[in-house]
VEXDREN-727752 format. One line per field, with one value per residue: residue number from 0; x, y, z of N, C-alpha, C, O in turn. Coordinates in Angstrom, 3 decimals. Layout:
! residues N
i <- c(NUM,...)
npx <- c(X,...)
npy <- c(Y,...)
npz <- c(Z,...)
capx <- c(X,...)
capy <- c(Y,...)
capz <- c(Z,...)
cpx <- c(X,...)
cpy <- c(Y,...)
cpz <- c(Z,...)
opx <- c(X,...)
opy <- c(Y,...)
opz <- c(Z,...)
//
This chain:
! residues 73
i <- c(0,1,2,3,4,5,6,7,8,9,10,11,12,13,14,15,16,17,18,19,20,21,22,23,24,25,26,27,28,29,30,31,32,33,34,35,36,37,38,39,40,41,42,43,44,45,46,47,48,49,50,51,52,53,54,55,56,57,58,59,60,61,62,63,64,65,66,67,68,69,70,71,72)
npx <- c(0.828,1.915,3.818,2.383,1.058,3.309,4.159,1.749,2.127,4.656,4.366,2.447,4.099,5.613,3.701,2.936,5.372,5.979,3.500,3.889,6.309,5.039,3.857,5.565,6.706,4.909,4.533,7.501,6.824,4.906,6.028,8.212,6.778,5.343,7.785,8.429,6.714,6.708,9.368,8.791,6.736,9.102,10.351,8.440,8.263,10.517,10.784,9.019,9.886,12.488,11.921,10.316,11.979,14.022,12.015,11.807,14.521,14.733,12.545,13.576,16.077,15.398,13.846,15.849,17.443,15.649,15.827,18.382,18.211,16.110,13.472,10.120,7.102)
npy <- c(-1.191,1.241,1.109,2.091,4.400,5.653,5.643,7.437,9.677,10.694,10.049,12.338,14.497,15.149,15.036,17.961,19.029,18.996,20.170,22.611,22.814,23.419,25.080,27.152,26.857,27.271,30.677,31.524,30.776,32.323,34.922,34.769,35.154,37.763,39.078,38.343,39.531,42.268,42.603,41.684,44.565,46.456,45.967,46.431,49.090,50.396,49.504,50.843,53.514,53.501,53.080,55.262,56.999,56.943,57.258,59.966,61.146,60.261,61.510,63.918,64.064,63.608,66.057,67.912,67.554,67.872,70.528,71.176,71.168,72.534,71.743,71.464,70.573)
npz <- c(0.000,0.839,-1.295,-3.074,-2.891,-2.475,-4.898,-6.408,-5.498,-6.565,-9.248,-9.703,-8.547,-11.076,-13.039,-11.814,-12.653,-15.351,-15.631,-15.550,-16.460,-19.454,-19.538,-18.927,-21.555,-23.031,-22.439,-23.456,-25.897,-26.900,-26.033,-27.966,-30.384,-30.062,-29.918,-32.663,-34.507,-33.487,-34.930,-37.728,-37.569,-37.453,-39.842,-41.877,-41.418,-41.735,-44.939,-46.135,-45.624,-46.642,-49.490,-49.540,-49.159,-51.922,-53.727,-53.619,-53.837,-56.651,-57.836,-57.293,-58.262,-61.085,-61.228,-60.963,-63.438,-65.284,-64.475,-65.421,-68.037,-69.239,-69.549,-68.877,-67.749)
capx <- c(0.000,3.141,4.609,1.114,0.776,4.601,4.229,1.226,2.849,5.778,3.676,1.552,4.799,5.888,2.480,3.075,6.518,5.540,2.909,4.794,7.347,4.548,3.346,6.324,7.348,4.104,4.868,8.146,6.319,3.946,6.753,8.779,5.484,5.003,9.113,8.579,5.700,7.441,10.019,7.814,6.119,9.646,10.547,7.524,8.637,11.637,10.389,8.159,10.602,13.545,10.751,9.636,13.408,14.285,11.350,12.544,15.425,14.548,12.039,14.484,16.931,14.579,13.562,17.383,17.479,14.743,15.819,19.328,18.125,15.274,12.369,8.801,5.902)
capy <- c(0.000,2.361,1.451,2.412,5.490,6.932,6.154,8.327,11.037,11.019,10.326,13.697,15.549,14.705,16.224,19.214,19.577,19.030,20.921,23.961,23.517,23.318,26.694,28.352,26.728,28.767,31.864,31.985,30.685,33.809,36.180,34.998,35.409,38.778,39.834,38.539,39.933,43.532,42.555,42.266,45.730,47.559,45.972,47.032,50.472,50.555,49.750,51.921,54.736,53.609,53.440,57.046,58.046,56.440,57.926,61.258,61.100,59.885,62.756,65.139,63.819,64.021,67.339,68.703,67.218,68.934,72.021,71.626,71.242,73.659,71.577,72.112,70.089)
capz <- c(0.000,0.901,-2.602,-3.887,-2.485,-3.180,-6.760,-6.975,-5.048,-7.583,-10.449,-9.181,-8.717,-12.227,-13.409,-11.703,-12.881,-16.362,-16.410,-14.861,-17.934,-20.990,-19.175,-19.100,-22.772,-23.683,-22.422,-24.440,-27.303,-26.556,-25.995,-29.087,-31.371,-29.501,-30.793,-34.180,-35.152,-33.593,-35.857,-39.108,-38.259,-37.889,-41.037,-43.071,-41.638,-43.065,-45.931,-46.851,-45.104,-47.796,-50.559,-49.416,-49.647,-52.729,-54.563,-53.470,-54.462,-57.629,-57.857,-56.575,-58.936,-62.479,-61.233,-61.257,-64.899,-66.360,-65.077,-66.021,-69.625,-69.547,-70.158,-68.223,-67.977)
cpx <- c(0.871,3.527,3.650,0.667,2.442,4.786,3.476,1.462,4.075,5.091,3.099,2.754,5.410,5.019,2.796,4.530,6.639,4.594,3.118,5.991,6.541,4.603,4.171,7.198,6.215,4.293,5.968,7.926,5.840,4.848,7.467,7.594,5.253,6.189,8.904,7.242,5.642,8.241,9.672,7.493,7.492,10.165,9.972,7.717,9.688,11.786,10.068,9.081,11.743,12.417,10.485,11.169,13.494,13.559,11.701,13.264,15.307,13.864,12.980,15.629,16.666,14.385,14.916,17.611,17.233,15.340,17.389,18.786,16.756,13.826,11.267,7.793,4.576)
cpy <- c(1.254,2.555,2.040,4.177,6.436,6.916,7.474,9.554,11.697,11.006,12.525,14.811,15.767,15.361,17.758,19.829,19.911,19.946,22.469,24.100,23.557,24.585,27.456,28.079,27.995,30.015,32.146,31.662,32.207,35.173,36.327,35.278,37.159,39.635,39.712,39.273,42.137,43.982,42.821,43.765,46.653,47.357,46.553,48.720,51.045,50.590,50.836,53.460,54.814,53.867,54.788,57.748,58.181,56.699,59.481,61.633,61.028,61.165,64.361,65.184,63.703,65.647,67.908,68.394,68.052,69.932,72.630,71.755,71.828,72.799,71.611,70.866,70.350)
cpz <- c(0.000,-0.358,-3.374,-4.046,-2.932,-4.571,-7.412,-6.682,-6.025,-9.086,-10.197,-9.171,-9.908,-13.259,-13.268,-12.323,-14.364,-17.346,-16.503,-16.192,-19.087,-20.647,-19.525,-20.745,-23.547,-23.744,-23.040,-25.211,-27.764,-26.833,-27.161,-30.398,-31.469,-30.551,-32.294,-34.878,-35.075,-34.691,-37.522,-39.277,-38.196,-39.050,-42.216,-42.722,-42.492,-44.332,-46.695,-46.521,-46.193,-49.231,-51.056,-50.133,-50.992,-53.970,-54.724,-53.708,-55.847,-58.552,-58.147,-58.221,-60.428,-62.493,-61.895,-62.746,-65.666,-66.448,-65.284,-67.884,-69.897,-69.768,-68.714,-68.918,-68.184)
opx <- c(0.609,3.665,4.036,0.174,2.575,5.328,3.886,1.119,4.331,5.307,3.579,2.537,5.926,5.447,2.898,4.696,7.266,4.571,2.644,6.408,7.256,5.317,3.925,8.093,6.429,4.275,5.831,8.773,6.260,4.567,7.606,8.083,5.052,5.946,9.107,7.219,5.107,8.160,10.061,7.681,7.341,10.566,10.539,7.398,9.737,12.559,10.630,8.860,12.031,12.322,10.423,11.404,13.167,14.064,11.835,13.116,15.923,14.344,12.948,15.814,17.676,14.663,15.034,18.123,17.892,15.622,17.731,19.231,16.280,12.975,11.746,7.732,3.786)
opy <- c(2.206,3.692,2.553,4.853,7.514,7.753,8.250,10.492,12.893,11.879,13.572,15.909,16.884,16.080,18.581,21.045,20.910,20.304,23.281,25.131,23.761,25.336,28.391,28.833,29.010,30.614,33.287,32.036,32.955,36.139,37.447,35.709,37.774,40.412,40.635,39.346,42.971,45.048,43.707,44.380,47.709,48.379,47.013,49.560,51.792,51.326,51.497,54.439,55.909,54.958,55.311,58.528,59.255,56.512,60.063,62.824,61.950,61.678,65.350,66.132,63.693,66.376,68.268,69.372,68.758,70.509,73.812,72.574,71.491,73.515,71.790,70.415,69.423)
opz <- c(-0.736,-0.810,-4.425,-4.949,-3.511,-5.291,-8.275,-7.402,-6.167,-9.927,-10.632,-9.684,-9.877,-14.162,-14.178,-12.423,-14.715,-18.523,-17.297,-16.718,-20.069,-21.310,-20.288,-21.127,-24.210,-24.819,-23.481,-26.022,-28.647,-27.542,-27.653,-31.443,-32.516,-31.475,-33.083,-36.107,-35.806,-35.302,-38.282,-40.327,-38.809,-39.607,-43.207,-43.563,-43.469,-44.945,-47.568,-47.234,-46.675,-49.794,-52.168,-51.056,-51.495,-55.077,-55.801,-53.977,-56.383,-59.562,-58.878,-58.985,-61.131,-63.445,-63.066,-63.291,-66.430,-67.498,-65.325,-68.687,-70.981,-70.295,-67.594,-70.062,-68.368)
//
């Protein structure tokens, strides 16, 4: 009955120990989901922030064209 009873005590702590690490595997599942998905939106900033430049430039840089060579739209 003794051996009966300390199995389920160790089984039971085995549970709890187990279920104490899925938990905390979740929460850095959670937290790394949380970073990458930070990650994505400062990327799509960047983006669109080099984009912005890069048109501007481009802009910037047709403009000076024209009006080295005189022409008008």
């Amino acid at each position: 009955m003794l051996l009966f009873c300390t199995k389920c005590v160790l089984t039971l702590l085995l549970f709890i120990f187990f279920h104490q690490s899925i938990e905390n595997l979740e929460g850095q599942i959670a937290d790394a989901l949380t970073d990458r998905n930070k990650a994505a939106e400062t990327i799509s900033k960047l983006q669109v922030r080099l984009l912005l430049f890069m048109v501007s430039y481009l802009f910037n840089s047709v403009s000076e064209f024209k009006e080295k060579l005189h022409i008008s739209y």
